[in-house]
KOLGUMAR-329762 format. One record per residue: residue number from 1; x, y, z of N, C-alpha, C in turn; chain. Coordinates in steps of 0.1 Angstrom, whole numbers, plus 2048, in hexadecimal, padded with zeros to 3 digits. Each point is the difference from the previous one (the first is absolute). Last residue first. Layout:
BEGIN
R   nr  n.x  n.y  n.z  ca.x  ca.y  ca.z  c.x  c.y  c.z  kette
R  NUM    X    Y    Z     X     Y     Z    X    Y    Z      A
...
END
This chain:
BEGIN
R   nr  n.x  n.y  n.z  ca.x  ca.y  ca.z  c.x  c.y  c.z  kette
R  277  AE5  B46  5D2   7FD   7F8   808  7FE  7F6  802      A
R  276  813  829  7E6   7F4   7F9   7FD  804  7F9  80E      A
R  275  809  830  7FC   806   7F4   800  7F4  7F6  803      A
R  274  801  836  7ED   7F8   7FB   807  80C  7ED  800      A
R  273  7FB  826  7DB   807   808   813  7F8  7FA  80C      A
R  272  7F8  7F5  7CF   7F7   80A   806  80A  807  80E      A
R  271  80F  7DD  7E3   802   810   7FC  7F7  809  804      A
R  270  802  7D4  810   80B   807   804  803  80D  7F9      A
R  269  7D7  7E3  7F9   804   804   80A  808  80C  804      A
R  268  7FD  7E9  7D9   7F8   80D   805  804  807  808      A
R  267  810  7D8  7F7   806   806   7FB  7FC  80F  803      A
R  266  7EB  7DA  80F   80C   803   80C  805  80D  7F7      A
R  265  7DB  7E6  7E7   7FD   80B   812  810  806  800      A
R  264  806  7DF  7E2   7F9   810   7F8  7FE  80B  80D      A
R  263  808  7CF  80D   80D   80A   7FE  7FE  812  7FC      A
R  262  7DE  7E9  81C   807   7FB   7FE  80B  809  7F5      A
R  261  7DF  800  825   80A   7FE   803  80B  7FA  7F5      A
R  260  7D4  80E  7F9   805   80F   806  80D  7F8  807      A
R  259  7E7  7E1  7EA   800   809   7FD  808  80D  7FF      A
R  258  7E9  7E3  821   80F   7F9   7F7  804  808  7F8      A
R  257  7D8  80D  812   80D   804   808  80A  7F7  7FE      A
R  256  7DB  801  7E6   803   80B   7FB  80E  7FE  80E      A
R  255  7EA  7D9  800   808   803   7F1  808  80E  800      A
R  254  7DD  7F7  823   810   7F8   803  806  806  7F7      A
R  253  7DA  808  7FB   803   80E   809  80C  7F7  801      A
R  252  7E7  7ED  7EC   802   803   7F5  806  80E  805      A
R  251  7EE  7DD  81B   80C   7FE   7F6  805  808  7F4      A
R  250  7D7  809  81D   80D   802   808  80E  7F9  7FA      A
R  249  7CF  817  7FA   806   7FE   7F9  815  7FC  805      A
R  248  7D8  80F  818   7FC   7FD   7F4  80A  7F7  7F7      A
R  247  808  80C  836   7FD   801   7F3  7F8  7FA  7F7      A
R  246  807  802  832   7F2   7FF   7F8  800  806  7F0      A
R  245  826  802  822   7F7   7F2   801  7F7  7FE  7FF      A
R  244  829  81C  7E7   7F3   804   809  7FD  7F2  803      A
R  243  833  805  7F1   7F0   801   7F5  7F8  7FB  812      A
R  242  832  821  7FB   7F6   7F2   805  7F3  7FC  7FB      A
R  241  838  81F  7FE   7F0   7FC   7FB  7FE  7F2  80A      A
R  240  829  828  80C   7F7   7F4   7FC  7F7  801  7F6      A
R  239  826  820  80D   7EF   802   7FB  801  7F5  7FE      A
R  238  826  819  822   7FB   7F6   7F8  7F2  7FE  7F8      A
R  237  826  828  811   7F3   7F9   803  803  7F9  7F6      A
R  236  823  81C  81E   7FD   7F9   7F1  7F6  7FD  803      A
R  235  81C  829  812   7F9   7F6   807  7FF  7FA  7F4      A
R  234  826  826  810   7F5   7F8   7F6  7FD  7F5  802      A
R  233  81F  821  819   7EE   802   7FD  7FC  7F5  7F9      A
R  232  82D  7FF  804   7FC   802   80F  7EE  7FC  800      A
R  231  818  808  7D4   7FF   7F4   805  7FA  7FF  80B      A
R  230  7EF  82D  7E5   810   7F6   806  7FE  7F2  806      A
R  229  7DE  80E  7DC   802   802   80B  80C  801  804      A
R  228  7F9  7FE  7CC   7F9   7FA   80F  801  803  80C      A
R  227  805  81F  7D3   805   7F2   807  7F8  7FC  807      A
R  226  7F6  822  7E0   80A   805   802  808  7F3  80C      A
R  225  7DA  800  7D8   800   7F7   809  811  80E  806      A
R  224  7D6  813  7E3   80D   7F6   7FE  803  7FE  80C      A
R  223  7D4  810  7E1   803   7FD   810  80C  7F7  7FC      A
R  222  7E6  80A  7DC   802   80F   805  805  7FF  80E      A
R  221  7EA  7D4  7ED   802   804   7FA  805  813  803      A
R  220  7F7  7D1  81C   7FD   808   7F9  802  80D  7FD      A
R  219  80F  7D1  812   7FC   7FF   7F8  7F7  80A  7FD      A
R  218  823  801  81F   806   7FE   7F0  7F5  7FD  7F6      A
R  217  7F4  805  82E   807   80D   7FA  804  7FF  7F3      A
R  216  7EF  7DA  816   7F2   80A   7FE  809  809  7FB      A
R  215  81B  7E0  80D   7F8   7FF   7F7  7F9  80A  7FB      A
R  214  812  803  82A   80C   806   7F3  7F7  7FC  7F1      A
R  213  7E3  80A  834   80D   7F9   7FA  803  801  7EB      A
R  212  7FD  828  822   7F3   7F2   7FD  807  7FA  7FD      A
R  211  807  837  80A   803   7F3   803  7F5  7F7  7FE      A
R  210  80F  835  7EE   7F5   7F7   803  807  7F0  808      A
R  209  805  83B  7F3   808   7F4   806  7F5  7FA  802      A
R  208  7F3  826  7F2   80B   804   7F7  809  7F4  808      A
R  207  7CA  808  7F3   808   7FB   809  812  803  7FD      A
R  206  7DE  807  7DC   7F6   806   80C  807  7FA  811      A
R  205  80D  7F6  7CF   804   80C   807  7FA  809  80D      A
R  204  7FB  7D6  7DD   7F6   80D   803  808  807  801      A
R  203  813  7DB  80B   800   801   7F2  7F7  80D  7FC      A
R  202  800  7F0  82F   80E   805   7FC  802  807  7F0      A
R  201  7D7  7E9  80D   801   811   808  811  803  7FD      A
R  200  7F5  7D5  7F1   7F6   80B   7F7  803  80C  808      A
R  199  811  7DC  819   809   800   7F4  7F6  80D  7F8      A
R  198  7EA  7F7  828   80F   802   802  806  804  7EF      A
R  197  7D5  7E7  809   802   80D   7FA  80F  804  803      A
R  196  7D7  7DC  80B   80D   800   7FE  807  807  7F4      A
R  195  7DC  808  828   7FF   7F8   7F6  813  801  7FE      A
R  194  7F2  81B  81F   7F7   7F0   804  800  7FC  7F7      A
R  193  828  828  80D   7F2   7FB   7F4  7FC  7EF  806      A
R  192  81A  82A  818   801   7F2   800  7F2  7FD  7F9      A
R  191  825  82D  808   7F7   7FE   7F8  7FB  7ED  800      A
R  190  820  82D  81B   7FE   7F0   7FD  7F3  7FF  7FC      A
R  189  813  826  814   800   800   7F2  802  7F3  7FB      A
R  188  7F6  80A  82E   7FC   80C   7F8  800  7FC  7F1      A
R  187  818  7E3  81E   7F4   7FF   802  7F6  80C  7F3      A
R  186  82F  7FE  810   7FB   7F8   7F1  7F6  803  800      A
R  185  811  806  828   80C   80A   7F9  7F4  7F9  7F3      A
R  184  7FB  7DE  822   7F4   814   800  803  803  7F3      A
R  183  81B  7DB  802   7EE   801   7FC  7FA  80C  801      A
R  182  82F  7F0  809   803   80C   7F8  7EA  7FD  7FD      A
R  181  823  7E4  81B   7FD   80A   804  7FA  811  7F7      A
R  180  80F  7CD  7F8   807   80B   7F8  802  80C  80E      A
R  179  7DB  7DA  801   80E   7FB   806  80E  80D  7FF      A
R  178  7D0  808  7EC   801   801   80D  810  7FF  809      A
R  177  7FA  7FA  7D0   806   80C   802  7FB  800  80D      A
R  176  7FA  7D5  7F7   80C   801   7FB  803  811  802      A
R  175  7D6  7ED  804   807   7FB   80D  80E  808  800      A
R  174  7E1  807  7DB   7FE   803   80A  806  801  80B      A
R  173  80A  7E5  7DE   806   80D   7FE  7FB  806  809      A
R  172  7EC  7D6  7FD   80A   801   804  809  80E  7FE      A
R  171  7D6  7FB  7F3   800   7F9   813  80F  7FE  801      A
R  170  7F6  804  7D0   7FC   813   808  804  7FB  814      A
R  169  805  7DA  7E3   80D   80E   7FB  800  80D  807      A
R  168  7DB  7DA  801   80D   7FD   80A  80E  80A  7FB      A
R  167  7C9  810  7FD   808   7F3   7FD  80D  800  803      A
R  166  7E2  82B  801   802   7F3   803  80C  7FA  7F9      A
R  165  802  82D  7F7   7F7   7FE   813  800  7F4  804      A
R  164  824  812  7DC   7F0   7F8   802  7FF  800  80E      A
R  163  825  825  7EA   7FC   7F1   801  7F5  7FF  806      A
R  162  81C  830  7F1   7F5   7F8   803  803  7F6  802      A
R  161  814  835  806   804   7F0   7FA  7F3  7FA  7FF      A
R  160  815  833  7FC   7F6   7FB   7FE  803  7EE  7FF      A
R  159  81D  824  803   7F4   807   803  7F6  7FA  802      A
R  158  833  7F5  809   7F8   7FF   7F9  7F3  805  805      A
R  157  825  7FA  81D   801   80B   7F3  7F3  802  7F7      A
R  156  807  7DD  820   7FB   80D   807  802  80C  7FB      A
R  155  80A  7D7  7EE   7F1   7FF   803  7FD  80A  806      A
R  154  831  7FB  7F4   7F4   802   7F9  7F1  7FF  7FE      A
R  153  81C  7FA  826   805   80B   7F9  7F7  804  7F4      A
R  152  805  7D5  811   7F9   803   807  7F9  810  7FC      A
R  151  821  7E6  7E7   7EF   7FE   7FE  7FA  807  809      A
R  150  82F  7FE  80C   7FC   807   7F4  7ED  800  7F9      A
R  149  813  7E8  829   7FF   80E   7FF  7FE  803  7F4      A
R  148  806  7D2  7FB   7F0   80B   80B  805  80B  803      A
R  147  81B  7F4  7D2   7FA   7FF   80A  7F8  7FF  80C      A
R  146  802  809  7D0   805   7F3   805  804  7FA  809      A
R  145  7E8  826  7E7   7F4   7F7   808  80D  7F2  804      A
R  144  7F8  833  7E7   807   7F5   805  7FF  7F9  80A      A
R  143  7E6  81D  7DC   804   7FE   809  808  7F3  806      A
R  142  7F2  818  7CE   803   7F7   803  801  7FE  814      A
R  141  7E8  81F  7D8   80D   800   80A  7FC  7F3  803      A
R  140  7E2  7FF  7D8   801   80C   80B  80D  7F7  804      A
R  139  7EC  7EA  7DC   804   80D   800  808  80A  80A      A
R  138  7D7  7DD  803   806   802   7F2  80C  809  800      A
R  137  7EC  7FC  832   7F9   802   7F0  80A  801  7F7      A
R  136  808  7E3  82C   7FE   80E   7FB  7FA  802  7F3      A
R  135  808  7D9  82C   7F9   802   7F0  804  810  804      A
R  134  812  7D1  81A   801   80D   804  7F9  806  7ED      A
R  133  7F8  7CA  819   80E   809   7F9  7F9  80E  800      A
R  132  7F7  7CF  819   7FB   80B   7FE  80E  806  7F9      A
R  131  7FD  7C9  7F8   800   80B   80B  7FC  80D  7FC      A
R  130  7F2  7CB  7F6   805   80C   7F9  801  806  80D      A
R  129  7F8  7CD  7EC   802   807   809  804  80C  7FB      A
R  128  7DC  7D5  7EE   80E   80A   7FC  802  805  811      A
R  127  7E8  7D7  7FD   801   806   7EF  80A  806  801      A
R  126  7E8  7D7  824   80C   80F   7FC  801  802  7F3      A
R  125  7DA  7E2  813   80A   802   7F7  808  80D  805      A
R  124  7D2  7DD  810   806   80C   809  810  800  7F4      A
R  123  7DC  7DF  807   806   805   7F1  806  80A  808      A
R  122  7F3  7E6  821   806   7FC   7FA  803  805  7F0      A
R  121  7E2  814  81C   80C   801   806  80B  7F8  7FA      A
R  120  7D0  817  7F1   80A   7F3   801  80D  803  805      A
R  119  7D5  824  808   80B   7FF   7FA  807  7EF  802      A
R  118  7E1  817  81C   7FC   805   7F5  807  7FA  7F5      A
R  117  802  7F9  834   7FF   7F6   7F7  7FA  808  7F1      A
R  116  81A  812  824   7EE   805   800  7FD  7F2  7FA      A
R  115  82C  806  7FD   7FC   7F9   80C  7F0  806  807      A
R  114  813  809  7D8   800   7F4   7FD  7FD  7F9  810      A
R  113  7FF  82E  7F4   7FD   7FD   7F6  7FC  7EB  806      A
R  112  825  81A  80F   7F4   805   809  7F5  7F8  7FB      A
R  111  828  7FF  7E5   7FE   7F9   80E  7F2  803  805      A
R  110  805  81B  7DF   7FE   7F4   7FC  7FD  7FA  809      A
R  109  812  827  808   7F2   7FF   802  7F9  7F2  7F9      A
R  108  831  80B  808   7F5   802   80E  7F2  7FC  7FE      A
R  107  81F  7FF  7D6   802   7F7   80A  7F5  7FD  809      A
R  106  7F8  81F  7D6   808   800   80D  7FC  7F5  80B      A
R  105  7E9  7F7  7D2   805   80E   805  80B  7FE  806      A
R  104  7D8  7E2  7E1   811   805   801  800  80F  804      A
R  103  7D7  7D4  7FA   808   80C   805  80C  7FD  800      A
R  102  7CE  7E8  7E3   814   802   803  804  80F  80B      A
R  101  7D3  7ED  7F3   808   7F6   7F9  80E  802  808      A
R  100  7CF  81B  813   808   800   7F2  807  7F1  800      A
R   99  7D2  820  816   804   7F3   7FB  80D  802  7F7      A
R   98  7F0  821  829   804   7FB   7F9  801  7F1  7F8      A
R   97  7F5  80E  82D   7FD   7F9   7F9  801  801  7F3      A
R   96  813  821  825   7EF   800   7FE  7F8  7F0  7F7      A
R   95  82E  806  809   7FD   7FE   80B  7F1  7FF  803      A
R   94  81A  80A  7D4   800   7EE   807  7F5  802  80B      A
R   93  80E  828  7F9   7F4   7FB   7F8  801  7F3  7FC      A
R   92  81A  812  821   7F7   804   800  7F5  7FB  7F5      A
R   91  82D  7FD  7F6   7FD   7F9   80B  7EE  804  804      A
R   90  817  819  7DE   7FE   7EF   7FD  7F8  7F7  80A      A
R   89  80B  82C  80C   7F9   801   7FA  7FD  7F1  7FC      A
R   88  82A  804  813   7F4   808   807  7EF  7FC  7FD      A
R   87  829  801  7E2   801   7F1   803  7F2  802  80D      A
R   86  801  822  7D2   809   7FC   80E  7FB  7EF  80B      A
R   85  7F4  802  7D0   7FC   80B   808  80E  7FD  807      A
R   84  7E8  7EE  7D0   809   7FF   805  7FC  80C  80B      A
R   83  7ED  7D3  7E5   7FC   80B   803  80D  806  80B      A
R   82  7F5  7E1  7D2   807   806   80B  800  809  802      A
R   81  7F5  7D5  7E3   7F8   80B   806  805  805  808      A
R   80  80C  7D9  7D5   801   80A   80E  7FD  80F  804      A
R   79  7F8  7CB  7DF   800   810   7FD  800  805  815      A
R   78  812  7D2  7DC   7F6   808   80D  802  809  800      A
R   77  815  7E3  7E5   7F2   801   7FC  7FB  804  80C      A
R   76  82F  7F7  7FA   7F3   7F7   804  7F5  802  7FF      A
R   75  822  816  7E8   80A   7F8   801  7F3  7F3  80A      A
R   74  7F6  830  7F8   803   7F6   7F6  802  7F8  800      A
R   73  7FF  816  825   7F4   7FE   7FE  800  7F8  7EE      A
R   72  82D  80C  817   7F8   7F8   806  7EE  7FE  7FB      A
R   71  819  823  7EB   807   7F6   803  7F8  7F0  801      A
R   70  7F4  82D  80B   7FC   7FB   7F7  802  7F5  7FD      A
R   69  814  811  829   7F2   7FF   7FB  7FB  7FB  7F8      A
R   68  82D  817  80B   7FA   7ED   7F8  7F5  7FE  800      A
R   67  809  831  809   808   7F9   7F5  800  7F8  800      A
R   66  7E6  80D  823   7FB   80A   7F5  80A  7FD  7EE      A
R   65  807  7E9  82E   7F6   7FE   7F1  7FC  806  7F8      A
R   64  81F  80E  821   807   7F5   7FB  7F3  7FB  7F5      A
R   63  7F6  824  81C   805   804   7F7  80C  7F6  7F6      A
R   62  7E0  7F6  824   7F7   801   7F1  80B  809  7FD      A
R   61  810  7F3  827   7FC   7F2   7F7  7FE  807  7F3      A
R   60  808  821  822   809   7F9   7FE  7FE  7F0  7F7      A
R   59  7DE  81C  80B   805   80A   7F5  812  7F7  7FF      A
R   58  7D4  7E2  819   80A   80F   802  806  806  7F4      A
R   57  7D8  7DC  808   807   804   801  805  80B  7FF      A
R   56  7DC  7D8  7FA   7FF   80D   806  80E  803  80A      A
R   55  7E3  7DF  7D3   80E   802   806  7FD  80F  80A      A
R   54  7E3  7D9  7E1   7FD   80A   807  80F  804  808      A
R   53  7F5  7E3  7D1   806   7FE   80E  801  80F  807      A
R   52  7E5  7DE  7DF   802   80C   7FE  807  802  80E      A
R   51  803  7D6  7DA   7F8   806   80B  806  811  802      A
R   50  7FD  7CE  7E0   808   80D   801  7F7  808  80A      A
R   49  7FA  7D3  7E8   808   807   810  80A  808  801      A
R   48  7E1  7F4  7D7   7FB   7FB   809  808  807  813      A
R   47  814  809  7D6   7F4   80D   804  7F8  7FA  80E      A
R   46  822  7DF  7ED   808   80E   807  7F5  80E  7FD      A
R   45  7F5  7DB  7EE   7FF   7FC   80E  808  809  80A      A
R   44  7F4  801  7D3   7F7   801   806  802  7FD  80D      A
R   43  820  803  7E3   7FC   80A   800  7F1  803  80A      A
R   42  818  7D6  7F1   807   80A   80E  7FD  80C  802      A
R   41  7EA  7E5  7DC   7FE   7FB   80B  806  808  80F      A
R   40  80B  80D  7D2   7F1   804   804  7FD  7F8  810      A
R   39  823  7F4  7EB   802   812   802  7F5  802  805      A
R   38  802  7D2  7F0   803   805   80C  800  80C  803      A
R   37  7EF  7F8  7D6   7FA   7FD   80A  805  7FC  811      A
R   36  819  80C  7DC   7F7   80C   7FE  7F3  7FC  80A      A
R   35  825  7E0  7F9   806   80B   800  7F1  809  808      A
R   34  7F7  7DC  7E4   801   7FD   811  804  80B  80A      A
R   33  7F9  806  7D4   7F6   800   805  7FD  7FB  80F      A
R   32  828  7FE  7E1   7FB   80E   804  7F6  804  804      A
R   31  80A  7D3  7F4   80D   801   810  800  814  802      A
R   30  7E9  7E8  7DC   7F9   7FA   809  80B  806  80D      A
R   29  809  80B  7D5   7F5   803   801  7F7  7FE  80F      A
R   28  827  7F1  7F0   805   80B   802  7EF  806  808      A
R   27  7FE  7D6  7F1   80A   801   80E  7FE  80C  805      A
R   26  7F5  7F8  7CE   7F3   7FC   80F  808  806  80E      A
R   25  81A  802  7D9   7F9   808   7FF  7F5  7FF  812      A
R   24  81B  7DD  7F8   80A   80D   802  7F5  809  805      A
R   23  7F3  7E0  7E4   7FB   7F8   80F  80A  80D  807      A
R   22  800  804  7CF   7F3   803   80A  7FE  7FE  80E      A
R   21  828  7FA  7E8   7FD   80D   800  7F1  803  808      A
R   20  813  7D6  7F6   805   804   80C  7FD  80E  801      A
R   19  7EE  7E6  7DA   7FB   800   80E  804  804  80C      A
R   18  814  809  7DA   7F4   808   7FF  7F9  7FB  80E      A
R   17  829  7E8  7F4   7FE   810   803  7F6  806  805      A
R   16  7FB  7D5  7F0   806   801   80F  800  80C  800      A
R   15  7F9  7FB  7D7   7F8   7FC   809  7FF  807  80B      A
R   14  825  801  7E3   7F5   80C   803  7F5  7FE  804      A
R   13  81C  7DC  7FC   807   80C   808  7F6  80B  7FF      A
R   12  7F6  7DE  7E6   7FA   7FB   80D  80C  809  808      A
R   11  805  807  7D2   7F4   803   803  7FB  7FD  80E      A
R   10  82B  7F5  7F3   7FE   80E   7FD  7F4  805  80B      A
R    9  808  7D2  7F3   807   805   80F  7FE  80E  7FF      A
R    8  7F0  7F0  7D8   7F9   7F8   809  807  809  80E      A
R    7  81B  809  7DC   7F2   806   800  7F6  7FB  80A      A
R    6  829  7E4  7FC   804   812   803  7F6  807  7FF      A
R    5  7FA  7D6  7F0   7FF   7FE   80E  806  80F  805      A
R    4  7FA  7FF  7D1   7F3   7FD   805  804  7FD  809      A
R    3  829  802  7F0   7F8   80D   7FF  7F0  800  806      A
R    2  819  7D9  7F9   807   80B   80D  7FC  80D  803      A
R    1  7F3  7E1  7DA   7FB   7FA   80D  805  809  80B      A
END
């Protein structure tokens, strides 16, 4: 008798078992398809809004994207379009009507920018600040540049200097060897590129002293940074962003400038030789 109820219980255990194996089975079955049908669901909705974000900036931003960039376009599913010039230029082609999403340059021309009404005043962001620093080619003598006389010295030693015609580095160094007294004396062998070249003519060799700001120097390649300016001299600029008031795409121009403020950005940032903001 003990033996046939021990068999009996046996058997309605492997029941149950088997049933619990199947209803398991189902679950498993059923909670990978939920699984596989979400993925799919966020997948569509993150192509659904994903946008293309028109960006018109400076060599001081796109060389912080040129490394998160990616980043960010994984991470939301939008792909970025950036067009980069001197800040001058930018302007101007807003000015002609341009359609874009996002600007980031120099301060002056942003503002400017915003009280045209081109530009949201209220996204209006600080990103980075950077000052001008002193370039030589790869290699070459070093001039001493740590004081204003001593710099001064060296610009009038040197065979050959350059910086930008435009935008607020070149308008200001301008002023800066006027104030020196030293513009004629230069004049002759001052080289001022309309694009943004400084850093490549030093690295060339085709300039033998360049000034810009410090970003641009460090970020190319046969051009080393010999300092910044003396203190006396050195000026800082600010590069806002602001999304356009006839973007396309204007949250998705917010994201990217959260984005750029946040930790990954700031890290960049600061190895580009630039302070986040």
């Amino acid at each position: 008798m003990t033996v046939t109820f021990v068999k009996i219980k046996y058997m309605v255990n492997v029941q149950e078992a088997n049933q619990c194996d199947s209803q398991l089975s189902v679950m498993t079955t059923t909670q990978a398809a939920i699984r596989l049908g979400l993925a799919i669901y966020l997948a569509q909705m993150t192509a659904a809004n994903a946008a293309e974000i028109k960006l018109l900036t400076t060599r001081s931003i796109a060389i912080v994207l040129d490394e998160i960039g990616p980043v960010f376009e994984r991470t939301t599913g939008h792909r970025l379009v950036t067009i980069v010039e001197l800040a001058p230029v930018l302007k101007r082609r807003i000015d002609a009507g341009e359609e874009f999403d996002m600007a980031a340059f120099a301060a002056s021309f942003i503002d400017q920018l915003i009280d045209e009404g081109k530009l949201v005043a209220s996204t209006r962001t600080n990103l980075v600040r950077a000052g001008i620093g002193i370039a030589v080619r790869a290699g070459a003598p070093r001039p001493d540049i740590e004081s204003v006389e001593s710099f001064k010295q060296a610009l009038l030693r040197a065979k050959s200097i350059a910086y930008l015609k435009e935008g607020a580095s070149g308008v200001y160094l301008a002023g800066m060897v006027e104030r020196l007294g030293i513009a004629e004396r230069l004049k002759s062998k001052t080289t001022l590129p309309t694009t943004d070249t400084v850093s490549e003519l030093v690295a060339k060799g085709e300039v033998e002293i360049g000034m810009v700001v410090i970003p641009n120097i460090l970020a190319m390649p046969g051009a080393e940074l010999v300092g910044p300016l003396p203190r006396e001299l050195q000026v800082y600029f600010d590069f806002p962003a602001a999304i356009g008031v006839r973007a396309k795409q204007a949250q998705a121009a917010k994201e990217l400038i959260e984005f750029l403020r946040g930790p990954l950005a700031v890290k960049v940032i600061r190895s580009k030789g630039m302070e986040p903001r």
